[in-house]
C-alpha positions as CSV (number, residue, x, y, z in Angstrom):
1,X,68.7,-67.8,-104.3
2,X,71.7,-68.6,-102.4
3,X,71.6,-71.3,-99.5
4,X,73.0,-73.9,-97.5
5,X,70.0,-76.8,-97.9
6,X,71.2,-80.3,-99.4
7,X,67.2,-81.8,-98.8
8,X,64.1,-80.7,-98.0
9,X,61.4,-83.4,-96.4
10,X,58.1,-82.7,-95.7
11,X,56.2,-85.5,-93.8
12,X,52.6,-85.6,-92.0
13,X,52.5,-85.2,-88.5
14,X,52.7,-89.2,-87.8
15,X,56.4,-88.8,-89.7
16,X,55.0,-90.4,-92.7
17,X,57.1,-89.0,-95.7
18,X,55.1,-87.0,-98.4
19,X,57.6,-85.0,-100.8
20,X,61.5,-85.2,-100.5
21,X,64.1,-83.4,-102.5
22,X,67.8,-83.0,-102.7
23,X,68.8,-79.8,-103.6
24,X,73.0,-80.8,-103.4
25,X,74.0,-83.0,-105.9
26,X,77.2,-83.9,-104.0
27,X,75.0,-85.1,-101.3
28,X,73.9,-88.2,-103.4
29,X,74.0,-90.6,-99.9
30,X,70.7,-88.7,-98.8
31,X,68.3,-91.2,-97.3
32,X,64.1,-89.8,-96.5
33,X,63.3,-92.5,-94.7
34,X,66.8,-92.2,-92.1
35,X,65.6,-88.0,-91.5
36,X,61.7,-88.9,-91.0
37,X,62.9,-91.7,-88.7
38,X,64.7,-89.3,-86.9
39,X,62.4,-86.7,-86.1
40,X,59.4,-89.9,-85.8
41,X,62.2,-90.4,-82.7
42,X,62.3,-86.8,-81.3
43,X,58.4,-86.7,-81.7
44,X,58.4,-90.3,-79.5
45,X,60.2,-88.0,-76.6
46,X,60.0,-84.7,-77.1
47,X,56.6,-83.6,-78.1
48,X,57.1,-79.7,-77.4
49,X,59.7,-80.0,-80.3
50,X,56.2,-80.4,-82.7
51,X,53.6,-78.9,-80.6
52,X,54.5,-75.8,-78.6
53,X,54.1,-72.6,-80.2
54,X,57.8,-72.1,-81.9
55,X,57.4,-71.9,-85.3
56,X,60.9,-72.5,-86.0
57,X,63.3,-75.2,-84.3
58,X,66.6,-76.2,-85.6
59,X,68.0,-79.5,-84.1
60,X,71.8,-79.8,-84.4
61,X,72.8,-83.7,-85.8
62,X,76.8,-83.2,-85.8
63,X,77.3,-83.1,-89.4
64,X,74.2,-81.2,-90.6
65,X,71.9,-79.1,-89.2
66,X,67.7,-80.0,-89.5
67,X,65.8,-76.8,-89.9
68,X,61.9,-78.0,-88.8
69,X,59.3,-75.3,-89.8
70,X,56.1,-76.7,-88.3
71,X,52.9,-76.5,-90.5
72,X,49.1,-77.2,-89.7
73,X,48.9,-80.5,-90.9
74,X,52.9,-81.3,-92.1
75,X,56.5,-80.7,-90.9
76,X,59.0,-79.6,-93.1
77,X,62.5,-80.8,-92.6
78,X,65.5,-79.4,-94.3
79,X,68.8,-80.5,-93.9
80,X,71.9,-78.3,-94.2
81,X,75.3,-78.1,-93.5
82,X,75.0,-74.7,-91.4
83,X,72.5,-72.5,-89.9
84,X,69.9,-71.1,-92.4
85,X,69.2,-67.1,-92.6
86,X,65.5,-65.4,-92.3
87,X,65.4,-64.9,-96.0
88,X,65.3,-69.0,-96.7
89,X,63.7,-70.0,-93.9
90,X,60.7,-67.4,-95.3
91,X,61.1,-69.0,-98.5
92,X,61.0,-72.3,-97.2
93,X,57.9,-71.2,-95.1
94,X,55.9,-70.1,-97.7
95,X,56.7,-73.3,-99.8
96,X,55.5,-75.2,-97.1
97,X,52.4,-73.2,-97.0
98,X,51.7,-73.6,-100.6
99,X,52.5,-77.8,-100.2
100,X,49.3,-77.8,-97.5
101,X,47.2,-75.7,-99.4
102,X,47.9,-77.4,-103.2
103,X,49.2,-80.0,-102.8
104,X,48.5,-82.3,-99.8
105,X,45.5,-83.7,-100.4
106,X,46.6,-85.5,-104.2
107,X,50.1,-86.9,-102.8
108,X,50.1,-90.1,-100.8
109,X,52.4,-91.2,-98.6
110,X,55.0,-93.3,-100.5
111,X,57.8,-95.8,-99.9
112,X,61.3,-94.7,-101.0
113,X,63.0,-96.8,-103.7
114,X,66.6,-96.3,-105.4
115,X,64.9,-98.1,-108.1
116,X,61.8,-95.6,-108.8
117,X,62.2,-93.0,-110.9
118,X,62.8,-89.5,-109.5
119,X,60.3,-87.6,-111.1
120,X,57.6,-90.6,-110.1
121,X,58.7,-89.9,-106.2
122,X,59.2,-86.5,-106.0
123,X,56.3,-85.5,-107.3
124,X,57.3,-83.3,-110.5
125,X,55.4,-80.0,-110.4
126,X,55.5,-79.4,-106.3
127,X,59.7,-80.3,-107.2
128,X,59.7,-77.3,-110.0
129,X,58.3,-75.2,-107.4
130,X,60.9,-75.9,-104.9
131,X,63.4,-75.3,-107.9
132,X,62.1,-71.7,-109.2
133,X,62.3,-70.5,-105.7
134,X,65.9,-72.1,-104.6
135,X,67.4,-73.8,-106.9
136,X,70.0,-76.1,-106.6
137,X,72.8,-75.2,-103.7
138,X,76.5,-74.1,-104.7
139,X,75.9,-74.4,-108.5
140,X,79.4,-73.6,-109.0
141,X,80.9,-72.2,-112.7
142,X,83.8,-74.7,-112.9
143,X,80.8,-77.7,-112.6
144,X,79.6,-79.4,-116.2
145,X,76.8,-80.7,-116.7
146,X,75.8,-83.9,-119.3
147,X,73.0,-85.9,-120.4
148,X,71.9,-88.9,-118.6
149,X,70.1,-90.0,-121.5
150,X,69.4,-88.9,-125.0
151,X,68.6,-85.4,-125.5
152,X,66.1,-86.3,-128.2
153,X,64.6,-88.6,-126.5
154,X,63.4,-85.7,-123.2
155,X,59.8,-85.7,-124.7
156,X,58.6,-84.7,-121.0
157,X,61.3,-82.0,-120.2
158,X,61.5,-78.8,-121.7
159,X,64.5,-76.9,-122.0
160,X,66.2,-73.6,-123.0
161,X,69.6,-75.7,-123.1
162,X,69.7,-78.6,-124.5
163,X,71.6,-77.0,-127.7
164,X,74.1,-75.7,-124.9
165,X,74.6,-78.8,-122.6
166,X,77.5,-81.1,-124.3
167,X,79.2,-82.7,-121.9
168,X,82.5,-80.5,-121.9
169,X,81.3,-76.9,-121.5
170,X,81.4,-75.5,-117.7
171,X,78.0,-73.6,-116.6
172,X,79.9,-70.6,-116.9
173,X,80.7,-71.2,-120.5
174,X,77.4,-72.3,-120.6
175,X,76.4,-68.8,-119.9
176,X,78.6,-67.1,-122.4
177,X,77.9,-69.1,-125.2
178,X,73.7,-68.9,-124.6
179,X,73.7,-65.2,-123.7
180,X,71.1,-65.9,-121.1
181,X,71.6,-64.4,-117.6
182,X,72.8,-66.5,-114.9
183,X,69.8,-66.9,-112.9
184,X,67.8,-68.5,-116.1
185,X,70.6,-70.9,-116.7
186,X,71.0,-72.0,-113.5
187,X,66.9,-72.4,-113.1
188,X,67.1,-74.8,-116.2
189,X,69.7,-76.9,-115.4
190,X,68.4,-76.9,-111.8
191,X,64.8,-78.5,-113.1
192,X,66.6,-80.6,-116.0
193,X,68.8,-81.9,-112.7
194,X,65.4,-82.3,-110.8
195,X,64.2,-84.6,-113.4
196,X,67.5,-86.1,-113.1
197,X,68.0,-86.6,-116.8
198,X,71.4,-84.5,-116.1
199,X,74.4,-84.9,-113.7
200,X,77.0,-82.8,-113.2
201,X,81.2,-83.8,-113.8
202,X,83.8,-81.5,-112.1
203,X,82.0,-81.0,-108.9
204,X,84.8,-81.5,-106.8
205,X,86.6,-78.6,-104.6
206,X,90.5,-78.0,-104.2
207,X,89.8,-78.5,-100.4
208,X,87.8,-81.8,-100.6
209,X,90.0,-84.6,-98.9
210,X,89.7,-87.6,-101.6
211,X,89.2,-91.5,-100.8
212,X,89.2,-94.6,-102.9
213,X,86.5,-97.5,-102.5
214,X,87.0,-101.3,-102.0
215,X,87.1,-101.9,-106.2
216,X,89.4,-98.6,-106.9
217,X,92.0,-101.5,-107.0
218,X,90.8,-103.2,-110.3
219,X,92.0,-100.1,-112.1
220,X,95.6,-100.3,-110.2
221,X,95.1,-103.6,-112.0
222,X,97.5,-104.1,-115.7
223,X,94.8,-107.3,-116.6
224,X,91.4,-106.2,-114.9
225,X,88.4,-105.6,-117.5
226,X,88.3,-102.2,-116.1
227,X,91.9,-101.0,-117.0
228,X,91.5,-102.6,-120.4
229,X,88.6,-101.1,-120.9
230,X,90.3,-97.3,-119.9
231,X,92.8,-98.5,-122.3
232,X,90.4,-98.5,-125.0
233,X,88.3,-95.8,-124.1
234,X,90.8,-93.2,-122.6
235,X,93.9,-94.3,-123.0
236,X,95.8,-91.4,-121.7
237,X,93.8,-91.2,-118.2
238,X,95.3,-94.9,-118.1
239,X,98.9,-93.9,-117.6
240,X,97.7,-91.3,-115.1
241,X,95.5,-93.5,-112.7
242,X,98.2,-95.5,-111.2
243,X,100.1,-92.1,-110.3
244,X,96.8,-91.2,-108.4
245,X,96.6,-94.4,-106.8
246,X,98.8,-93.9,-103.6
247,X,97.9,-90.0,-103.1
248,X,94.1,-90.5,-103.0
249,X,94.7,-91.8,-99.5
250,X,91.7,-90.3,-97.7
251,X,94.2,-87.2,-95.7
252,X,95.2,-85.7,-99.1
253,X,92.9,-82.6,-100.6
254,X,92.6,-82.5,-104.4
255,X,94.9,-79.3,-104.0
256,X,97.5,-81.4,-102.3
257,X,97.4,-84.4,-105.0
258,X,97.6,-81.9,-107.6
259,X,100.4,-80.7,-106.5
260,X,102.3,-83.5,-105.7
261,X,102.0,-84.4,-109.4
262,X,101.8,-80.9,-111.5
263,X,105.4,-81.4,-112.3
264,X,104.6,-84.5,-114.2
265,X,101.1,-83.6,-115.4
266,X,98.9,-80.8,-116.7
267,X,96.2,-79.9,-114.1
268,X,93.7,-80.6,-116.9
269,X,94.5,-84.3,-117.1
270,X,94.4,-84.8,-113.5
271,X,91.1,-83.2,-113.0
272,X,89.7,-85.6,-115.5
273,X,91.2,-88.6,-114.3
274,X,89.9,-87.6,-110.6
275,X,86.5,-87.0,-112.2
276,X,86.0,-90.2,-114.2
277,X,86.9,-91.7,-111.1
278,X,83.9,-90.2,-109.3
279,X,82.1,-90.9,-112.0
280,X,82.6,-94.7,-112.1
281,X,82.2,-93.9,-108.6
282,X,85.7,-95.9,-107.2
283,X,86.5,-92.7,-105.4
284,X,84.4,-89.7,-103.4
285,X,85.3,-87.0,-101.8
286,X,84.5,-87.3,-98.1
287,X,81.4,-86.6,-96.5
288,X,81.1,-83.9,-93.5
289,X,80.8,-86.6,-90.8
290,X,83.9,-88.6,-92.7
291,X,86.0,-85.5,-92.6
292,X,84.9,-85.1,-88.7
293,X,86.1,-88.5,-88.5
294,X,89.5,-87.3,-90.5
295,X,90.0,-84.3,-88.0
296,X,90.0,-86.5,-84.7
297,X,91.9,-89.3,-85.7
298,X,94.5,-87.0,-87.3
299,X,94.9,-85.1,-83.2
300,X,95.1,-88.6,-82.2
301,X,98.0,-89.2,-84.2
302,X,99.7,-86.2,-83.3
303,X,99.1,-86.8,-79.8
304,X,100.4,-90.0,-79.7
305,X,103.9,-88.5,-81.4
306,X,103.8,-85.0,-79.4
307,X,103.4,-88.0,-76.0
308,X,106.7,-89.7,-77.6
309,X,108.6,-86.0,-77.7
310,X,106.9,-84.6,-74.4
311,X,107.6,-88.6,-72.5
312,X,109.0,-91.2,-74.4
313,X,107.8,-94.1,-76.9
314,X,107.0,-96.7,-74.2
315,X,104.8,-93.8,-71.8
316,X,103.5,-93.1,-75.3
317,X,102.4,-96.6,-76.3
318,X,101.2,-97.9,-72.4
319,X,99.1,-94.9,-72.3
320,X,97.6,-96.2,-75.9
321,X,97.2,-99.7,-74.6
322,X,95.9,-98.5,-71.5
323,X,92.6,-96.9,-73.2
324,X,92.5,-99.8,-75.9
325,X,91.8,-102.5,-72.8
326,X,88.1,-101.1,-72.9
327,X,87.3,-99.9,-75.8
328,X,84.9,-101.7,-78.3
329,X,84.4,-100.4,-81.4
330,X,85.8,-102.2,-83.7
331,X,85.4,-99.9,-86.2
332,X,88.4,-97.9,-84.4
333,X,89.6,-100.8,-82.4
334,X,91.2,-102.3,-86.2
335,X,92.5,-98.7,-87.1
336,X,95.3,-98.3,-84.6
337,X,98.1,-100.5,-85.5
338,X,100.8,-101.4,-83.1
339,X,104.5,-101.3,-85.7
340,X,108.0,-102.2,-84.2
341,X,106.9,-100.7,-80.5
342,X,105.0,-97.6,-81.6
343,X,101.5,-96.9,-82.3
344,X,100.0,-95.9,-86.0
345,X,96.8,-94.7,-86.8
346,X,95.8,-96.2,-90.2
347,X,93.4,-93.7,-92.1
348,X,92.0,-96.2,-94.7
349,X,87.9,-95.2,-95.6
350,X,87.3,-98.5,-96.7
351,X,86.1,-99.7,-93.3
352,X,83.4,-97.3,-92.9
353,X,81.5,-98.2,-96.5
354,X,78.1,-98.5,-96.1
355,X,77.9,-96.8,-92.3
356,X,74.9,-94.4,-92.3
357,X,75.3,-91.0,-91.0
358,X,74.1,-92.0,-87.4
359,X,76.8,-94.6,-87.4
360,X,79.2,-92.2,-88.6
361,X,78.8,-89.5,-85.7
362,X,78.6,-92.6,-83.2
363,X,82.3,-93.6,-84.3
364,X,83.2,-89.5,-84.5
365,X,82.2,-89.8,-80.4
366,X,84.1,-92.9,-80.4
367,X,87.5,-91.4,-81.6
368,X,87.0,-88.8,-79.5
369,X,86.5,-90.8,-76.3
370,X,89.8,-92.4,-77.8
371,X,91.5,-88.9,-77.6
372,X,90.7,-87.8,-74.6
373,X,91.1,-91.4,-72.7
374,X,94.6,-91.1,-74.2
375,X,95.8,-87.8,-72.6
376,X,93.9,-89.0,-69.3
377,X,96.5,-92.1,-69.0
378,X,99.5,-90.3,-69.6
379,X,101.6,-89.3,-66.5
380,X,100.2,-86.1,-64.9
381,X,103.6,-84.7,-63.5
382,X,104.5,-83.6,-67.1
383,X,101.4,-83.3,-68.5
384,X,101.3,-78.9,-68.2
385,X,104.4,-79.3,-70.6
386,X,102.7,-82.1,-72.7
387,X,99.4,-79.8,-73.4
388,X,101.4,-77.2,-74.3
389,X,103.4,-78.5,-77.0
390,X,100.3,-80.4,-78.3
391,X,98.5,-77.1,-78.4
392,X,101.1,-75.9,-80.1
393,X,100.9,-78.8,-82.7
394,X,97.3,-78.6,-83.2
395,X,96.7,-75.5,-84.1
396,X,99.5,-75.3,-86.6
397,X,98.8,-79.5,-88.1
398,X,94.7,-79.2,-87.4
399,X,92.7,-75.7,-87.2
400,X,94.6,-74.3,-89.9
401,X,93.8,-76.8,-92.0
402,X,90.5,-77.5,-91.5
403,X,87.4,-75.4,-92.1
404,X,85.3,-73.6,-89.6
405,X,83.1,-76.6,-89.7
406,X,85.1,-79.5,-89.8
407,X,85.9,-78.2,-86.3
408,X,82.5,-78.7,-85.1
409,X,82.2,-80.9,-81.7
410,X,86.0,-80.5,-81.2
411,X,86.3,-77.7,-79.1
412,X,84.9,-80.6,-76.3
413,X,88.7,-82.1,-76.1
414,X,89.9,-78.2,-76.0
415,X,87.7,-78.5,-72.7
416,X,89.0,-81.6,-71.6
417,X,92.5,-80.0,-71.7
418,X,91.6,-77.4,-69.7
419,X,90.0,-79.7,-67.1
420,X,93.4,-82.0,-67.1
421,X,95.7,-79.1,-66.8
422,X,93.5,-77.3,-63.6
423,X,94.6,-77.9,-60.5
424,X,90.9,-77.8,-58.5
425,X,88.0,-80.0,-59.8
426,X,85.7,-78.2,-62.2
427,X,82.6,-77.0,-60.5
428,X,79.3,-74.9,-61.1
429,X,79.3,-72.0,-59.4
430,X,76.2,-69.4,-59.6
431,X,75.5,-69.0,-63.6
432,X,71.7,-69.2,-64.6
433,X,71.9,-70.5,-68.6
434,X,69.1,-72.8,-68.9
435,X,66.2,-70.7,-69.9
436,X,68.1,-67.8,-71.9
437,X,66.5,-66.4,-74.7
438,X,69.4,-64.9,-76.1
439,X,69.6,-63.5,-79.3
440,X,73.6,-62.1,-80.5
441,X,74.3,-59.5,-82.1
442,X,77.3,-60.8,-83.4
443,X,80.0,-63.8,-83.4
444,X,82.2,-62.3,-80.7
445,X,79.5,-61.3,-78.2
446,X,78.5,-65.2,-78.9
447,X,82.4,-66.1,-78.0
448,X,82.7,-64.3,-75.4
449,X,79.6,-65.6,-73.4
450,X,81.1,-68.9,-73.6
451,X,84.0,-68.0,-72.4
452,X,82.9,-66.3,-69.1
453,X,80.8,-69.0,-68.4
454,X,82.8,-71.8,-69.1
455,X,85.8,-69.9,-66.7
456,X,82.8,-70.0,-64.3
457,X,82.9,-73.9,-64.2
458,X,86.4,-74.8,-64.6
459,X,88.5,-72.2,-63.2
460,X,89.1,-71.0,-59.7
461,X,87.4,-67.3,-58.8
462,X,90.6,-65.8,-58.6
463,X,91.5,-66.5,-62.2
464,X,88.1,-65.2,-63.2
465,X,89.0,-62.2,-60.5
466,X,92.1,-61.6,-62.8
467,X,90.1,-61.1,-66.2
468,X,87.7,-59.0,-64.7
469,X,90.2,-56.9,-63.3
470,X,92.2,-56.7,-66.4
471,X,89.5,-56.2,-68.8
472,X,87.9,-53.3,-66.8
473,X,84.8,-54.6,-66.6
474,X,82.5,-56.2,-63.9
475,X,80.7,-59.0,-66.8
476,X,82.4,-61.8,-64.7
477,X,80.3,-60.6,-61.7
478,X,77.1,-60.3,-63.6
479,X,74.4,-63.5,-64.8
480,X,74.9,-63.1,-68.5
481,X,71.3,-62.3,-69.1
482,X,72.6,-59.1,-67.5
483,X,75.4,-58.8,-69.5
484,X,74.7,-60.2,-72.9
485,X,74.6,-57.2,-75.5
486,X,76.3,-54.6,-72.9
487,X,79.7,-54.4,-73.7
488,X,81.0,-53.9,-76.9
489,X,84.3,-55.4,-79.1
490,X,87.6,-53.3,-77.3
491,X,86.2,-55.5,-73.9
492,X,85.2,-58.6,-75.5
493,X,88.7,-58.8,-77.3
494,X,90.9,-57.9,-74.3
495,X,88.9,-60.8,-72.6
496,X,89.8,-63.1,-75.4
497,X,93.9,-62.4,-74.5
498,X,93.1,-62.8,-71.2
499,X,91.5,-66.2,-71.0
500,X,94.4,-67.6,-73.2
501,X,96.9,-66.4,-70.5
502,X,95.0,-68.5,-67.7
503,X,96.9,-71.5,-70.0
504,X,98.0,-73.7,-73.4
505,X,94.8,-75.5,-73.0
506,X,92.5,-72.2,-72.9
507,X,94.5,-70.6,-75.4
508,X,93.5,-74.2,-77.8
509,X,89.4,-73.7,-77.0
510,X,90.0,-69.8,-77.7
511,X,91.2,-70.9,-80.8
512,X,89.3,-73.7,-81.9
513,X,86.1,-71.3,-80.7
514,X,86.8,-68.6,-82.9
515,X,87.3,-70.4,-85.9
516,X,84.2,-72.1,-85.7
517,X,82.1,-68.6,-85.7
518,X,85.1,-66.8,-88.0
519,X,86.2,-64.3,-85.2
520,X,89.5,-62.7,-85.5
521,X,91.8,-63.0,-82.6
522,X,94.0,-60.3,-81.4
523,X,97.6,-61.0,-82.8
524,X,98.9,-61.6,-78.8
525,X,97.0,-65.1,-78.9
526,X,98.1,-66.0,-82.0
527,X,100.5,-69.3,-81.9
């Protein structure tokens, strides 16, 4: 079935590990022991999390998503890059069930190793089990897979492909040439990846932003063993390599490096090249939280140049060295670059090799504190005209480009703007959120909640009087238990145009807001 999980852990209820699988091969940087620490920590402080009655309780870690489906005597985790649906959290129920009931009792607890075999760890049968019933995520037709080892040599693993599997077909070529169906194809190479005696080449997307590594260099390198070796080996990929070498920059997509050099080269050659490079693992596509990182430091940089338009160069780069007096992370601290009076952001991956994903959203928090320090130290006479250019700028330069989930945490400087750019202090005015039980019935109901009750807190009544007015309902005089599920889209978008008219910066979280959940937005707010 289709889904959304990269891993699934299952651990006792002292957070001891007892079976973990990845289920994305492009996630290869999964770590058991960094989720069942985690949760070990939630359990240290939040008990109800693992003891109350809720069967079900999804815990939101930036990046990813942990599903936790509590069980009689085991928790199991799964990690995902977005909410699950009913259908695999039954699925993953039931497997769960079936773990406790068949399985428990023979599988100790065991110590995670890069250096033990997979099949050894993962405990092989249980792992099948998890394979028949999801199989591995976003097995996409373009991907091809090869042997890790000799195919005569697989006494253990029995397969329907191994005739089919040479290294150059695609799985959907796969699937032509075999004349099986596409579920039993992707079932086989989903238990031959499970034994790991496959991997997969071409898994790459056109929208993946590409970065090098500290020793990508030795094959930019006319006398390193590695670029004689290419010479040998594949000696037109060595001609292209050096081409790649200044695009793969970390901002660049694989759609945008292709491009740059289709005039030169056929797509074909470039997609190898990219792929051997992943392969020999001197480049990777970047992670969720790296692209998070991407996203922030690339507002920062167009904030610091729409502050240059909007005031000048020297307002600009005071403001900067204003918010770089107490900052401490030097992880960001060594990425802005002060060059003839102006300040650069330097986008360079290298630095954050070997961070694991906790450090990661730390340093996301940290370029965001970064941000929003920035705007706070710029003059406030001109700072209405200076959000409003920026909005302007950023939705064109960042939500456009970026997906719906790369936007993640991000609507919190939208906020910020709206804060700066309101007259009277925020307050919190008579809205009772904290024990909803709210269940939407769709994205825009969602948006709209957030809405009202964010103009609750930052806005002045008569703003909120305004909407209410024009929209031709009373919602805005209602708690939102009262109104959640009452009024239906014609309202919900006329409160969307609205809100964006109380200002640039509302109009930004409107925007940022309904990209995130994939809403539509009448063509009025559109910038």
């Amino acid at each position: 079935m289709s889904h959304a999980i990269e891993a699934l852990l299952i651990t006792d209820k002292g957070g001891s590990p007892r079976f973990y699988m990845q289920l994305d091969p492009k996630a290869l940087n999964m770590d058991p022991v960094m989720a069942s620490s985690f949760f070990a920590a939630i359990d240290m402080f939040s008990k109800e999390v693992f003891d109350e009655k809720a069967p079900v309780v999804q815990v939101d870690y930036g990046a990813r998503l942990f599903t936790l489906i509590n069980g009689v005597n085991t928790n199991m985790i799964a990690v995902s890059v977005q909410r699950l649906t009913p259908e695999s959290i039954e699925v993953l129920d039931s497997l769960l069930a079936e773990f406790e009931l068949d399985w428990l009792e023979v599988v100790d607890p065991f110590e995670f190793s890069y250096e033990t075999s997979f099949v050894d760890v993962y405990l092989e049968a249980f792992g099948e089990r998890v394979m028949e019933k999801l199989s591995l995520r976003l097995l996409g037709e373009t991907w091809v897979p090869y042997f890790t080892t000799k195919p005569d040599v697989l006494e253990s693993v029995f397969s329907i492909l191994m005739e089919y599997i040479n290294g150059s077909r695609n799985v959907k070529e796969i699937i032509e040439v075999s004349g099986l169906s596409q579920r039993e194809v992707v079932l086989d190479l989903s238990k031959l990846w499970a034994h790991r005696v496959i991997r997969f080449r071409n898994m790459f997307n056109f929208n993946d932003f590409m970065t090098t590594g500290t020793q990508f260099v030795r094959y930019a390198q006319a006398t390193s063993d590695e670029t004689q070796d290419l010479r040998t080996l594949h000696p037109d990929m060595a001609g292209v390599i050096p081409h790649l070498a200044g695009l793969i920059d970390g901002r660049r997509t694989v759609r945008e490096i292709l491009a740059e050099l289709g005039t030169r080269y056929d797509e074909s050659e470039l997609l190898r090249a990219l792929d051997y490079l992943i392969e020999v693992g001197v480049i990777e596509a970047l992670s969720p939280e790296k692209r998070r990182i991407l996203l922030v430091k690339e507002a920062l940089e167009l904030a610091i140049r729409v502050a240059e338009g909007s005031y000048n160069v020297t307002e600009a780069t005071n403001g900067l060295q204003f918010v770089m007096r107490n900052a401490k992370t030097p992880e960001a601290l060594s990425q802005l670059q002060l060059k003839d009076g102006r300040w650069m952001v330097d986008f360079d991956f290298k630095i954050l090799e070997g961070l694991n994903q906790k450090r990661l959203m730390l340093l996301f928090g940290e370029w965001m504190k970064i941000l929003a320090q920035f705007v706070n130290a710029l003059n406030p006479a001109r700072l209405t005209l200076y959000i409003g250019n920026l909005t302007t700028v950023i939705s064109q330069r960042i939500i456009r480009r970026y997906s719906a989930f790369d936007l993640r945490g991000f609507e919190e400087f939208a906020y910020w703007l709206e804060i700066l750019s309101t007259p009277t202090k925020p307050h919190v005015g008579p809205i009772e959120t904290s024990h909803l039980q709210i269940a939407w019935s769709s994205a825009l109901e969602e948006l709209a909640y957030i809405l009202v009750t964010r103009g609750h807190i930052i806005y002045k009544s008569e703003s909120i009087t305004q909407i209410r007015s024009a929209t031709g309902t009373p919602l805005i005089d209602l708690l939102p238990t009262e109104w959640v599920g009452r009024d239906r889209i014609e309202t919900f978008e006329r409160i969307m145009v609205e809100y964006s008219n109380l200002g640039p910066a509302a109009k930004l979280t409107l925007l940022v807001l309904a990209t995130q959940r994939g809403v539509l937005i009448p063509k009025e707010v559109i910038i």
